[in-house]
ZAPASE-472242 format. One record per residue: residue number from 0; residue in one letter; y, z, x of N, C-alpha, C, CB in turn. Coordinates in Angstrom, 2 decimals. Glycine has a CB too. Example, Ala and Ser with C-alpha at 12.3 -4.5 7.8 and 13.67 -1.06 7.14 Angstrom:
! residues 2
seq/type/nnorth/nup/neast/canorth/caup/caeast/cnorth/cup/ceast/cbnorth/cbup/cbeast
0/a/-5.69/7.80/13.19/-4.50/7.80/12.30/-3.30/7.80/13.20/-4.47/9.05/11.31
1/s/-2.25/7.08/12.85/-1.06/7.14/13.67/0.03/7.87/12.90/-0.60/5.72/14.08
***
This chain:
! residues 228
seq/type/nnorth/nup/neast/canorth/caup/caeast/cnorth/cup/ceast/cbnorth/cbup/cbeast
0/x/155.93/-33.70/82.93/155.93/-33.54/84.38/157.30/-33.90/84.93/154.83/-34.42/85.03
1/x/157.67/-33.23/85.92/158.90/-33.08/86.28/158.98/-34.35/87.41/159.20/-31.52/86.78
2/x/159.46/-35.25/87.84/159.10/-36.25/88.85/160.72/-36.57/89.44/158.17/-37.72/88.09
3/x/161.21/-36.76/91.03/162.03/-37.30/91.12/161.57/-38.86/92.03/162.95/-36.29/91.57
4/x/162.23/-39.82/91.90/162.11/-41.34/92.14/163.13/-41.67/93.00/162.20/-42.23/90.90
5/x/162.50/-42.31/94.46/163.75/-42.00/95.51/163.71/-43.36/95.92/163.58/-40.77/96.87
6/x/164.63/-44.43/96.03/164.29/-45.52/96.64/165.17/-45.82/97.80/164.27/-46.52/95.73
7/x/164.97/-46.00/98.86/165.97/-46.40/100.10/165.87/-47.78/100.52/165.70/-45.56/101.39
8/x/167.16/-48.20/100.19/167.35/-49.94/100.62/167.71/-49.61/101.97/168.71/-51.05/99.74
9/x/167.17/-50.39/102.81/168.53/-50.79/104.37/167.96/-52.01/105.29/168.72/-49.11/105.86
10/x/167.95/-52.11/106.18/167.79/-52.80/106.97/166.80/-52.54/107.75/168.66/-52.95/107.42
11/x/165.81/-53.46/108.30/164.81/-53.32/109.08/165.36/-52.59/110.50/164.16/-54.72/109.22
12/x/164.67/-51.74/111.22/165.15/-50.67/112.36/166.62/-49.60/112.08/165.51/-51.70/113.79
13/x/166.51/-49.12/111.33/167.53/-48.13/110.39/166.43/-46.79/109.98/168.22/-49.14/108.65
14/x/165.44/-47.07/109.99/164.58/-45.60/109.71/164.28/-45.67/108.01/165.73/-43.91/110.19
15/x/164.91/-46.22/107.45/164.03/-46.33/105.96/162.59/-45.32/105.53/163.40/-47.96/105.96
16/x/161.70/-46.20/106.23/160.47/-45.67/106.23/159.86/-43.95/106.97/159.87/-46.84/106.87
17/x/160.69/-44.13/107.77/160.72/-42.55/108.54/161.41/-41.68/107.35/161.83/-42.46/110.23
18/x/162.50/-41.84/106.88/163.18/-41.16/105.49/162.45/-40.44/104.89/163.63/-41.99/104.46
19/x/161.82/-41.43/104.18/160.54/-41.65/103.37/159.62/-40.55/103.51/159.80/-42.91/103.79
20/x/159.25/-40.74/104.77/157.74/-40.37/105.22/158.63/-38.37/105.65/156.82/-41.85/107.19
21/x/159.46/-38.65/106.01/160.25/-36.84/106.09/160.13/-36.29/104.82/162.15/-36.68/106.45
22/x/161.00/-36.97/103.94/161.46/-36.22/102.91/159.99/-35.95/101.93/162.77/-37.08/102.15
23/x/159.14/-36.71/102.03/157.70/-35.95/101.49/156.85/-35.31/102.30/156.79/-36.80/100.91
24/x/156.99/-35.00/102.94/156.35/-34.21/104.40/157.29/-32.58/103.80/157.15/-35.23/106.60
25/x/158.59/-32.78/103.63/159.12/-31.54/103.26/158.71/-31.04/101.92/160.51/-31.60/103.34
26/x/158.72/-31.87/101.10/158.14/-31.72/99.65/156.72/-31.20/99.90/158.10/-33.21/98.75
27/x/156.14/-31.84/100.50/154.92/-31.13/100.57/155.00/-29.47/100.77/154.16/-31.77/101.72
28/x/155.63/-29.29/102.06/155.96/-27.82/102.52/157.05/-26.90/101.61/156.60/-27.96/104.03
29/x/157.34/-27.90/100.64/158.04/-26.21/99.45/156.60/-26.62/98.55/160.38/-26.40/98.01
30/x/156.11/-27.10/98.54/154.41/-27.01/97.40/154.79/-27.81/96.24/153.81/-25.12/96.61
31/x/155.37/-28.80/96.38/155.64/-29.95/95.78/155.03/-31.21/96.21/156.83/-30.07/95.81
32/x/154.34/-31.87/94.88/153.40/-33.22/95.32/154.24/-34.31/95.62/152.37/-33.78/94.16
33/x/153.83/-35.04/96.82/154.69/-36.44/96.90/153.74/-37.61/97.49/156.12/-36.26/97.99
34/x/154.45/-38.78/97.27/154.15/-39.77/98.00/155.06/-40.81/98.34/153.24/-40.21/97.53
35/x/154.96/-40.89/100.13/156.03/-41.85/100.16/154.82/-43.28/100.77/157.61/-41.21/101.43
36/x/155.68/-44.30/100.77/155.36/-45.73/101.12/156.61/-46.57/101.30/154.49/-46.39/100.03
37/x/156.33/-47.52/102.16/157.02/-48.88/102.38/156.67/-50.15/101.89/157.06/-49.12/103.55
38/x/158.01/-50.68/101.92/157.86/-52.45/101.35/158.57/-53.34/102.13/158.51/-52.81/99.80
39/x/157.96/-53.94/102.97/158.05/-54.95/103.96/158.33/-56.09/103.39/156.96/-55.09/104.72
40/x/158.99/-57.03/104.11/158.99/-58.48/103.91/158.75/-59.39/105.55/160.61/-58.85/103.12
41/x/159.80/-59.54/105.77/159.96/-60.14/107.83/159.69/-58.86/108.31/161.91/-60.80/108.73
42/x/159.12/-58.27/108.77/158.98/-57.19/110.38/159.60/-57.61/111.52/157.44/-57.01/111.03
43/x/161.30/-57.32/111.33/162.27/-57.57/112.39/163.14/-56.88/111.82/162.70/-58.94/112.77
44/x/164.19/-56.14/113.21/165.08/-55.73/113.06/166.29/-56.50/111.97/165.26/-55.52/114.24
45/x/166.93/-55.80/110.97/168.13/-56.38/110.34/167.76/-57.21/109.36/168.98/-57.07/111.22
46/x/166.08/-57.23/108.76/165.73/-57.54/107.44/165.96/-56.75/107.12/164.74/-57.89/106.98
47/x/166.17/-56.78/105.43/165.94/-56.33/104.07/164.40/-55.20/104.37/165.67/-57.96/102.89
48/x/164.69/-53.88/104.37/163.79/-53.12/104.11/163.96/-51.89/102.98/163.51/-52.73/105.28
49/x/162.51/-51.67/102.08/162.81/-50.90/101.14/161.43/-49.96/101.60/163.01/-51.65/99.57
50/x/161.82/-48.70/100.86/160.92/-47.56/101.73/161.28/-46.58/99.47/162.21/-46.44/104.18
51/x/159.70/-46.01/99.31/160.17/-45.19/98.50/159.38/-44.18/98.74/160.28/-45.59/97.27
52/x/160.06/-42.92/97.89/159.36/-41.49/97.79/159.79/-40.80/96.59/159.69/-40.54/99.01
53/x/158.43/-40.53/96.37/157.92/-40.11/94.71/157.65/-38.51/94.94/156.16/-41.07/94.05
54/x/158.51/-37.60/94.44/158.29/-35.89/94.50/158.04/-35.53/92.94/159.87/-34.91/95.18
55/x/157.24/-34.52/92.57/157.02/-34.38/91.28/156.30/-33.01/91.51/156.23/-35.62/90.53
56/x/156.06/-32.27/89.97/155.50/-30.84/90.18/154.06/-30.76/89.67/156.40/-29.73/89.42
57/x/153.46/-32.14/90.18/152.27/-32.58/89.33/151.42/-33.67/90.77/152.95/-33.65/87.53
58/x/150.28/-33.57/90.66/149.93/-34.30/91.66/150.66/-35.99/91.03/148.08/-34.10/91.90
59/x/150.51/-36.84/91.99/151.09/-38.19/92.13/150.06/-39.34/92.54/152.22/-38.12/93.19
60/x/149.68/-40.29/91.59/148.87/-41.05/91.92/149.50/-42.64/91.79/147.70/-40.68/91.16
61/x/150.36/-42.85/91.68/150.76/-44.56/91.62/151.52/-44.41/92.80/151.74/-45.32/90.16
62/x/151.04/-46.13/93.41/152.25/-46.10/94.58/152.94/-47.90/94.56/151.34/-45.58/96.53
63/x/153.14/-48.19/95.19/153.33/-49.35/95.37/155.24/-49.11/94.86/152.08/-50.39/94.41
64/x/155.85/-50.78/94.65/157.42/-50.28/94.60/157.72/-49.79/93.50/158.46/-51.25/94.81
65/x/158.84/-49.23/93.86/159.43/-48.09/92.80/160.71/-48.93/91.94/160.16/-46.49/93.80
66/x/160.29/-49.60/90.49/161.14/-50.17/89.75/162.14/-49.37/89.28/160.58/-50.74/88.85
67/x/161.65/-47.85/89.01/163.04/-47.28/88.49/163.37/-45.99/88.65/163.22/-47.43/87.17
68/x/164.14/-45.87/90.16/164.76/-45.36/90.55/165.29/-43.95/89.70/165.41/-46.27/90.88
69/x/165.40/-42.64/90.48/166.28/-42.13/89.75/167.46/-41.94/90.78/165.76/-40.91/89.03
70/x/167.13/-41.97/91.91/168.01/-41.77/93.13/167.61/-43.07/94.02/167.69/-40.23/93.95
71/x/168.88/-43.29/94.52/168.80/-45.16/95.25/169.58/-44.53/96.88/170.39/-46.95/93.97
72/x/169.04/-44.73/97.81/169.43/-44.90/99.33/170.29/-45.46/99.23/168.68/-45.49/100.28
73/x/171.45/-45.83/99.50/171.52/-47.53/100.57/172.38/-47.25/101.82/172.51/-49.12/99.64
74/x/171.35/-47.48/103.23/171.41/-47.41/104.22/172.53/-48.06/105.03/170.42/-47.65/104.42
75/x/172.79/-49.23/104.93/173.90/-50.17/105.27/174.44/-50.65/104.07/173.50/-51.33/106.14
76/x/175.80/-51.01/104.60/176.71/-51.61/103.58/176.43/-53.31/103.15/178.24/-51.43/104.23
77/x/175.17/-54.08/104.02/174.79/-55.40/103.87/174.12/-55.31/102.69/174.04/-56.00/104.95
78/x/173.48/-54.15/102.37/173.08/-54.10/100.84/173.50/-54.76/99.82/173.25/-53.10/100.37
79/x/174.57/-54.08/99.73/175.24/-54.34/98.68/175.87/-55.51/98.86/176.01/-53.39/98.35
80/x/177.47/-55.96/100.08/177.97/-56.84/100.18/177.38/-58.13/100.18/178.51/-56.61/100.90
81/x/175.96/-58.03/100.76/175.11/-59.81/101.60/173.94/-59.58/100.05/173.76/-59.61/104.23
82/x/173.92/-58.62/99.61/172.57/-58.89/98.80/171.44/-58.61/99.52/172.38/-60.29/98.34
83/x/171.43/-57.80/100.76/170.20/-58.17/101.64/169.16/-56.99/100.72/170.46/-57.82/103.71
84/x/168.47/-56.93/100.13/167.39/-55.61/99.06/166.68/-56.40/98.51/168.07/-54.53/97.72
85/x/165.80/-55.77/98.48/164.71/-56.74/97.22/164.27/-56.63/95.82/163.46/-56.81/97.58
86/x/165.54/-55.49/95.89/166.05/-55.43/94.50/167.67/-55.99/94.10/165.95/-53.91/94.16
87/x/167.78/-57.07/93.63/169.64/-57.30/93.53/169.58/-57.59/91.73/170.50/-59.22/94.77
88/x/170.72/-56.71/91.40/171.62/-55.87/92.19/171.10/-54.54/92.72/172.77/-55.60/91.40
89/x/171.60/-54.10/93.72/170.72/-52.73/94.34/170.84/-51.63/93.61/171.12/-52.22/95.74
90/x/171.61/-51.78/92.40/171.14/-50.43/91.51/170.44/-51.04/90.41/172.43/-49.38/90.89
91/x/169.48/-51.82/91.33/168.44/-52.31/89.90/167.42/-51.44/89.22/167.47/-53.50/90.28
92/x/167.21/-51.09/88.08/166.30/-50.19/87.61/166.77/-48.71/87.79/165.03/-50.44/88.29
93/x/168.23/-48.68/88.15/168.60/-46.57/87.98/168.57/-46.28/86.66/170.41/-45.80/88.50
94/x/167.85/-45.18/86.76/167.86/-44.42/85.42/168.83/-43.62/84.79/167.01/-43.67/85.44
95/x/169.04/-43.56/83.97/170.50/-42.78/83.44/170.31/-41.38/83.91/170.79/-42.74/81.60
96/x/171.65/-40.89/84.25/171.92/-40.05/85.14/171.67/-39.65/86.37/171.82/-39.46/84.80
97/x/171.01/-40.83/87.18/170.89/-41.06/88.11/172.16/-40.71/89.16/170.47/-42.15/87.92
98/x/171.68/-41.13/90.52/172.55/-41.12/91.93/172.24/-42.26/92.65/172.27/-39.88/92.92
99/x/173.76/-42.76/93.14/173.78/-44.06/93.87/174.51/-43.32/95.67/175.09/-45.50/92.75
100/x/173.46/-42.91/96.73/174.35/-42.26/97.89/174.33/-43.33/98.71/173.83/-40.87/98.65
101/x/175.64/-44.02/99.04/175.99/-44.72/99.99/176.19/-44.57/101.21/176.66/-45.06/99.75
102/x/175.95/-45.17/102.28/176.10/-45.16/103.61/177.67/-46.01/104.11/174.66/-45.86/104.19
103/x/178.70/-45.08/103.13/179.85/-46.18/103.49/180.91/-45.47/103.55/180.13/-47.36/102.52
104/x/182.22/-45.31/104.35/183.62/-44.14/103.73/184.75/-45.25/102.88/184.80/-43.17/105.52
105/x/184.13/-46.12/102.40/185.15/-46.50/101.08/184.05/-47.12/100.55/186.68/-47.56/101.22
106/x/184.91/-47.37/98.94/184.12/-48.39/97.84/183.60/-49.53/98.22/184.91/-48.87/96.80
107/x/182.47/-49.58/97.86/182.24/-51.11/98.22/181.85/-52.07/97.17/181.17/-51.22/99.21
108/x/181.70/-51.43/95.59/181.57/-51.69/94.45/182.74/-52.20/93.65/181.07/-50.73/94.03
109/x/182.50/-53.29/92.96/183.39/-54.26/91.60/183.58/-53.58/90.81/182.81/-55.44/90.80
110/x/184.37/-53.95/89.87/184.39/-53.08/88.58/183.54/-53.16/87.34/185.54/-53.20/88.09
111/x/182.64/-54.60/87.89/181.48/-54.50/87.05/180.31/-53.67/87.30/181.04/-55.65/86.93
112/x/180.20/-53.16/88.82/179.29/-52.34/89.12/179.29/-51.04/88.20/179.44/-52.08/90.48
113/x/181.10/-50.88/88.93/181.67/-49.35/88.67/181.76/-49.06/86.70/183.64/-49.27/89.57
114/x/181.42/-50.26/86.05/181.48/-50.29/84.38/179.84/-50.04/84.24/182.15/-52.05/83.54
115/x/179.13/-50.40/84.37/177.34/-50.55/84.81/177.13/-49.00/84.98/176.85/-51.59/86.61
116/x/177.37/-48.78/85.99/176.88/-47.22/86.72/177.56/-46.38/85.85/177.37/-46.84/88.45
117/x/178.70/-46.48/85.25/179.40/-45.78/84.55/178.40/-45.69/82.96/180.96/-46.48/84.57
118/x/178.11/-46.79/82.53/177.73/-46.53/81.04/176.37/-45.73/81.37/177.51/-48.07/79.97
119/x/175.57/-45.67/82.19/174.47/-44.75/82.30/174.36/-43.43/82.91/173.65/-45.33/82.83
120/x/176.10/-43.06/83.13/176.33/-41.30/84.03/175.73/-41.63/85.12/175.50/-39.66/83.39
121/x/175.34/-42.57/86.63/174.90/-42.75/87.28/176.57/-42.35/88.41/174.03/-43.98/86.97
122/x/176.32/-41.56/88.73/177.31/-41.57/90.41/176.62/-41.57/91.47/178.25/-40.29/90.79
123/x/177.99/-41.56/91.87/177.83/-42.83/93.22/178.63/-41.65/94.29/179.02/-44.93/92.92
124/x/177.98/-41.57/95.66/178.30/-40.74/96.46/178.25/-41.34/97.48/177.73/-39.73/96.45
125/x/179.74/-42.02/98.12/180.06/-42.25/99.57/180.31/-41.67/100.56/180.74/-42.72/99.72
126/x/178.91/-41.44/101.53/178.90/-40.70/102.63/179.11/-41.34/103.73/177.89/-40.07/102.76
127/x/179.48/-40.94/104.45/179.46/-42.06/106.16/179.01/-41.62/106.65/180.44/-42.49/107.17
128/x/177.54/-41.77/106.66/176.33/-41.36/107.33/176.57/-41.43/108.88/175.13/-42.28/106.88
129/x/176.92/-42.64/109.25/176.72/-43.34/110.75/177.89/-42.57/111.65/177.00/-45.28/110.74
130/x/179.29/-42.40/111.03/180.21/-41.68/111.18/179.40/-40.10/111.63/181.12/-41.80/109.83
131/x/178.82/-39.79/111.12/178.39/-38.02/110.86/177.17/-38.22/112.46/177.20/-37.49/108.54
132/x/176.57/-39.39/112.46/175.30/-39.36/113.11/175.70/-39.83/114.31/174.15/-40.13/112.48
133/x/177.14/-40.90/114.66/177.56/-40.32/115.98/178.13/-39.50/116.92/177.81/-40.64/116.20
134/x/178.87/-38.55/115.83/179.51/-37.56/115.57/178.50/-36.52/116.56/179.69/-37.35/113.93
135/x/177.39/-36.38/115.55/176.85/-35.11/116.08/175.48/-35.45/116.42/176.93/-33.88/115.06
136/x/174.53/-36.34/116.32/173.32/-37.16/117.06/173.96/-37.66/118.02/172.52/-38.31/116.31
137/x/175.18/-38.34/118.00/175.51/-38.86/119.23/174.91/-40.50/119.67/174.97/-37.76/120.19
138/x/174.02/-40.88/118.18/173.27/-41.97/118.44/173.61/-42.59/116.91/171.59/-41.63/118.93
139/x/173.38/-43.90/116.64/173.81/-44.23/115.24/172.21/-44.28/114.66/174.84/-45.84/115.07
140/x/170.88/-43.85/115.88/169.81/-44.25/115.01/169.80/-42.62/114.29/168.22/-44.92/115.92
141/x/170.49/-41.86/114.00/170.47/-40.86/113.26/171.68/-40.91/112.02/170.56/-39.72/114.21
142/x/171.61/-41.99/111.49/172.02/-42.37/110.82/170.97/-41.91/109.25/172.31/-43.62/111.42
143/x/169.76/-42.23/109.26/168.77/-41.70/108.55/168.70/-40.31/108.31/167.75/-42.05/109.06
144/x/168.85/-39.57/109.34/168.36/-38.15/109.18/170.38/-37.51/108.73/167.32/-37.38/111.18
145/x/171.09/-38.34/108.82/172.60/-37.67/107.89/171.88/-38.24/106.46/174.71/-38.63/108.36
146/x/171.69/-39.31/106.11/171.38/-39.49/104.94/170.19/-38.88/104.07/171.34/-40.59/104.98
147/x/169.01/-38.51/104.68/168.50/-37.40/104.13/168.64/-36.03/103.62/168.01/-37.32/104.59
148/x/169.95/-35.98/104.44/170.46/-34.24/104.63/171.18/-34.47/103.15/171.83/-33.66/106.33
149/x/172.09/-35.82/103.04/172.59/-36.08/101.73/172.06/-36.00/100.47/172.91/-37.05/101.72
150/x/170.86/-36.52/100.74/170.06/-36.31/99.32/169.56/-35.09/99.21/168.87/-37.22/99.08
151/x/168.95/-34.39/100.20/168.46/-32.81/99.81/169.67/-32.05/99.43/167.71/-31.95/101.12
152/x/170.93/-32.39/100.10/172.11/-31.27/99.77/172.56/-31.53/98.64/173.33/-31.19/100.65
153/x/172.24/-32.96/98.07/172.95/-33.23/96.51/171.66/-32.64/95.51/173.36/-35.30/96.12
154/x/170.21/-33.44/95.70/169.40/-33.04/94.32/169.22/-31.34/94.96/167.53/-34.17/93.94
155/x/168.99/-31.25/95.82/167.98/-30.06/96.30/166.80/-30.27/96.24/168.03/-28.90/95.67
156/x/166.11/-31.20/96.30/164.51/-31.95/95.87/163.90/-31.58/96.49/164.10/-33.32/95.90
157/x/164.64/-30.89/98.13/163.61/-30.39/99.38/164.53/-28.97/99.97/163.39/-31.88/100.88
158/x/164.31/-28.39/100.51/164.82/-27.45/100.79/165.20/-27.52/102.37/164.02/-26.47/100.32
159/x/166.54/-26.91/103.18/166.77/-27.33/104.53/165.82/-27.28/105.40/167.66/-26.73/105.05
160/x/164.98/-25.66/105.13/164.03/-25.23/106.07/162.69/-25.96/106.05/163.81/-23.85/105.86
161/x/162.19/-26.52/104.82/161.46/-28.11/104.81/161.55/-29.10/106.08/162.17/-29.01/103.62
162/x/162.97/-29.20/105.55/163.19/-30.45/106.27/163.05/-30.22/107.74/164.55/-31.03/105.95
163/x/163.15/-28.89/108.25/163.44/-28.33/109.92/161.69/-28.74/110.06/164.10/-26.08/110.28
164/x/160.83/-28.38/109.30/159.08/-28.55/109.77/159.00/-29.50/109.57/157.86/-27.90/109.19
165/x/159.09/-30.43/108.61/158.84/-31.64/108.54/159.39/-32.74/109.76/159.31/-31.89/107.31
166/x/160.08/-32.38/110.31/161.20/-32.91/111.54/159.99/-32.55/112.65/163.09/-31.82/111.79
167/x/160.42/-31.07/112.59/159.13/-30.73/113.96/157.31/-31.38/113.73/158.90/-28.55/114.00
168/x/157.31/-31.44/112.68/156.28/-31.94/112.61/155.57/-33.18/112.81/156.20/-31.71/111.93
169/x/156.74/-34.59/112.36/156.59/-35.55/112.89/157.02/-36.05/114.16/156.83/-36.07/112.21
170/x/157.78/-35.64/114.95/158.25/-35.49/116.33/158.21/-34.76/117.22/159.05/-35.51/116.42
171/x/157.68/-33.56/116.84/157.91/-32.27/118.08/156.68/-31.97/118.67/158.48/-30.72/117.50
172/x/155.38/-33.10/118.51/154.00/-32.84/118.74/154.26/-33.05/120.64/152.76/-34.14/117.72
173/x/153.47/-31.46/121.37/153.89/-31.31/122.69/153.24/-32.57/123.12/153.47/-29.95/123.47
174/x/154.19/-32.60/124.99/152.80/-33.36/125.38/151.76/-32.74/126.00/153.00/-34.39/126.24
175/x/150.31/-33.32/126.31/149.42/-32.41/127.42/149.61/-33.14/128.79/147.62/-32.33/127.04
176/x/149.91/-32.50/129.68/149.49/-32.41/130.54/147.80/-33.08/131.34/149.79/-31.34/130.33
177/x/147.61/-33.96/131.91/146.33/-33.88/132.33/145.72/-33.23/133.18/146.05/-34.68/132.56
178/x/146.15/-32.00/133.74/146.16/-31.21/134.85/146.00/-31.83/135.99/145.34/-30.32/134.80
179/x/146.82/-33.07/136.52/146.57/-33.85/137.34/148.16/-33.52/138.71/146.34/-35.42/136.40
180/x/148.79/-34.79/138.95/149.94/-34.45/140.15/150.70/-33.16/139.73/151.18/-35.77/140.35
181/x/151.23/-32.79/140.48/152.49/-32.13/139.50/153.70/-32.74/139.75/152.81/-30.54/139.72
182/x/154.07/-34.05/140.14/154.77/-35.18/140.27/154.34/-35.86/138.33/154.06/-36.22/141.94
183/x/153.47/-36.00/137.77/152.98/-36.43/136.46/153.51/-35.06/135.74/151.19/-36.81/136.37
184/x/152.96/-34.04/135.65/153.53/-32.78/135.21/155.02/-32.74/134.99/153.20/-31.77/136.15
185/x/155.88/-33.19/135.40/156.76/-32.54/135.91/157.48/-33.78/135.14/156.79/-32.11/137.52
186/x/157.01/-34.65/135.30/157.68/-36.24/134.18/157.17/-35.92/132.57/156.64/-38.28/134.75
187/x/156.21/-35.28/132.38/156.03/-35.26/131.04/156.76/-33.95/130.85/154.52/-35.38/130.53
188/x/157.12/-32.71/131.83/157.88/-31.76/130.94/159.34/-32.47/130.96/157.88/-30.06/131.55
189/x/159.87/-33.16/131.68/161.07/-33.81/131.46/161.41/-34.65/129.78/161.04/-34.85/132.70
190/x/160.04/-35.57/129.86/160.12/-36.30/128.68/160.54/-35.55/127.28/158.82/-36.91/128.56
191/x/159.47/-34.03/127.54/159.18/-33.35/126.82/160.83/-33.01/126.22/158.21/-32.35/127.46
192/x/161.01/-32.27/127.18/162.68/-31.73/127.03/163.75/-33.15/126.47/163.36/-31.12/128.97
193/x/163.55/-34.04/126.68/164.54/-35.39/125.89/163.85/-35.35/124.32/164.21/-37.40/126.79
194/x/163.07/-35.52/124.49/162.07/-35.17/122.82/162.61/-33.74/121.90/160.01/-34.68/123.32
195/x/162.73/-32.64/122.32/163.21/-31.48/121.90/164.80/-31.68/121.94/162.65/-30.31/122.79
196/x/165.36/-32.35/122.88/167.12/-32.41/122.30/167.41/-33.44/121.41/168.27/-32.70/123.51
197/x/166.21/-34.41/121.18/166.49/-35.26/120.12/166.32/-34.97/118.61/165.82/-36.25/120.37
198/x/165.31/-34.16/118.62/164.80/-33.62/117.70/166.23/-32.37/117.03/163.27/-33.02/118.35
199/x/166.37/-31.73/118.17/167.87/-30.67/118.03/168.95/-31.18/117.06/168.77/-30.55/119.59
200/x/169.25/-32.32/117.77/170.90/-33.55/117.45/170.34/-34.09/116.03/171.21/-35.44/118.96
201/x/169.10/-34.80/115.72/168.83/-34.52/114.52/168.80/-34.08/113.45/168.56/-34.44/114.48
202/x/168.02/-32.67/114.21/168.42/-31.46/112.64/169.61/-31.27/112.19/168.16/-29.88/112.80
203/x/170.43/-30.92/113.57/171.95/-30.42/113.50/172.60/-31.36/112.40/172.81/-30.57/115.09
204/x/172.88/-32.75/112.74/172.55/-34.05/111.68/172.45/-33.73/110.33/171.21/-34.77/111.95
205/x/171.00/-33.72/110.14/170.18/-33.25/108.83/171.06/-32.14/108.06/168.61/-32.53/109.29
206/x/171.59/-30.83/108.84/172.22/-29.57/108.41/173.64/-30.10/107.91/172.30/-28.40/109.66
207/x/174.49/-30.44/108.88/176.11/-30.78/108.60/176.02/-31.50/107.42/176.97/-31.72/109.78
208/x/175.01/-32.86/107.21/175.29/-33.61/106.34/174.51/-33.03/104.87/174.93/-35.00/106.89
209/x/173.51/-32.23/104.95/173.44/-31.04/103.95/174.78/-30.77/103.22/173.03/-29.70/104.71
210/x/175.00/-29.80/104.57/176.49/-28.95/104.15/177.25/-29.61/102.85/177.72/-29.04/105.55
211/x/177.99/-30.55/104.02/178.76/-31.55/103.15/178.65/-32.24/102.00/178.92/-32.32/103.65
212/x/177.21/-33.02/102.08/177.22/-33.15/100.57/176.73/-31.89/99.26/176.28/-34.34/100.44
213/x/176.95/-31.21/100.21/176.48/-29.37/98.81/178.20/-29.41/98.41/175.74/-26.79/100.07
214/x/179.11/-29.41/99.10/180.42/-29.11/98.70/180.70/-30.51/97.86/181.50/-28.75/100.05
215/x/180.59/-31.38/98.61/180.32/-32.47/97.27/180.14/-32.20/96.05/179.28/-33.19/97.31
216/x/178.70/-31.87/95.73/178.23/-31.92/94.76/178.89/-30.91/93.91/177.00/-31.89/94.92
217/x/179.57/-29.78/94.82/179.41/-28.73/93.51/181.06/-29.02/92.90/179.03/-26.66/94.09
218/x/181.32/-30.12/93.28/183.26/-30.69/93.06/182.92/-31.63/91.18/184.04/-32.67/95.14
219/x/181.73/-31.80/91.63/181.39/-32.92/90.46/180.59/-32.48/89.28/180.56/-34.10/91.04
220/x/181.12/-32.87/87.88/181.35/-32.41/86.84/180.03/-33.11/85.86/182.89/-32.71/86.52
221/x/179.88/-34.36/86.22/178.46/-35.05/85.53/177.51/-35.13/86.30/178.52/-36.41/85.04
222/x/177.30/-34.32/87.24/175.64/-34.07/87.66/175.07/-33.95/86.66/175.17/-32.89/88.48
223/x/173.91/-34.65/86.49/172.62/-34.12/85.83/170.91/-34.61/86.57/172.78/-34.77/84.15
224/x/170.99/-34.12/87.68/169.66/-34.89/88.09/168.74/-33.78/87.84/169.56/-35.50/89.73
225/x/167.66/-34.72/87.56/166.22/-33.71/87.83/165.94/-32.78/88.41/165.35/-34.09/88.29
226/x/165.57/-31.76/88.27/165.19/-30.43/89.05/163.83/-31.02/89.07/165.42/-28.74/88.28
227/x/163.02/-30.42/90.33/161.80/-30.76/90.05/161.38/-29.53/90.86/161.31/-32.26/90.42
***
């Protein structure tokens, strides 16, 4: 059975778990089995949060945390530098030939990391997610949805147009109306319309940072990840 193993370290209020819960929502919609879940510790902003998602070409029945990784998140750079994961070191358990996609525009790794990741063909892909997500979200909480775009544009595990339903799907639910003022009417089509340009700045998000890491990937010579 073909399986890919996705784990996202970051910080509590960073979207972790939303990641998660997208990127198997899209898996589902190319007809691929998944399951995502979270792993809590404090429920506060700027803890240690880990979020995983399990895609495979086989139904999926274990859940709970994901010891070994074939692909590792990491959302913020406190990961790595503070230790904040509840896995340390945060490429604990990658599997050989794995992917390490960072949320950083320089190294933030030793040379014992960079000797480690090296003896198992594991690379390491520094994106600046937050860079890309104020860029073109315009907000840093789209910081998540550049880093998703990263992992679908590097494995291909989900496909873009996935990811566009899966987006609309968890966010784009209308509102109703109670056929009541049209002073009330008239606030929920407003809301409505902030909901649909968020959702927009998102995708757009999701797409660029696609893009980019596809030209990435196709620069690099020891890919070997899972097709699934």
């Amino acid at each position: 059975m073909a399986r890919m193993n996705i784990r996202i370290s970051g910080l509590g209020g960073q979207g972790a778990v939303t990641a998660a819960h997208l990127l198997a929502m899209a898996a589902n919609r190319d007809g691929k089995f998944s399951i995502s879940n979270p792993f809590f510790g404090a429920e506060k902003r700027m803890a240690p949060a880990e979020s995983y998602c399990r895609i495979g070409s086989e139904r999926i029945y274990d859940r709970g945390e994901l010891v070994f990784p074939d692909i590792i998140m990491i959302f913020h750079p406190q990961v790595i530098t503070m230790q904040k994961s509840y896995t340390a070191p945060f490429y604990d358990g990658i599997q050989e030939n794995g992917m390490v996609i960072i949320n950083t525009p320089t190294d933030l790794l030793n040379s014992e990391d960079h000797e480690t990741l090296a003896k198992l063909n594991v690379t390491v892909f520094n994106h600046d997610a937050t860079k890309l997500a104020l860029d073109i979200g315009k907000t840093e909480l789209s910081t998540n949805m550049a880093m998703i775009g990263a992992c679908a544009g590097v494995t291909k595990v989900v496909s873009i147009e996935s990811l566009d339903g899966a987006l609309q799907e968890r966010f784009g639910k209308k509102f109703v109306a109670s056929g009541g003022t049209a002073s009330l009417d008239e606030a929920i089509k407003k809301k409505y319309a902030k909901k649909n340009d968020l959702i927009k700045a998102n995708m757009e998000c999701i797409k660029e940072s696609y893009s980019r890491a596809e030209e990435w990937a196709a620069k690099q010579d020891n890919l070997q990840l899972i097709e699934v």
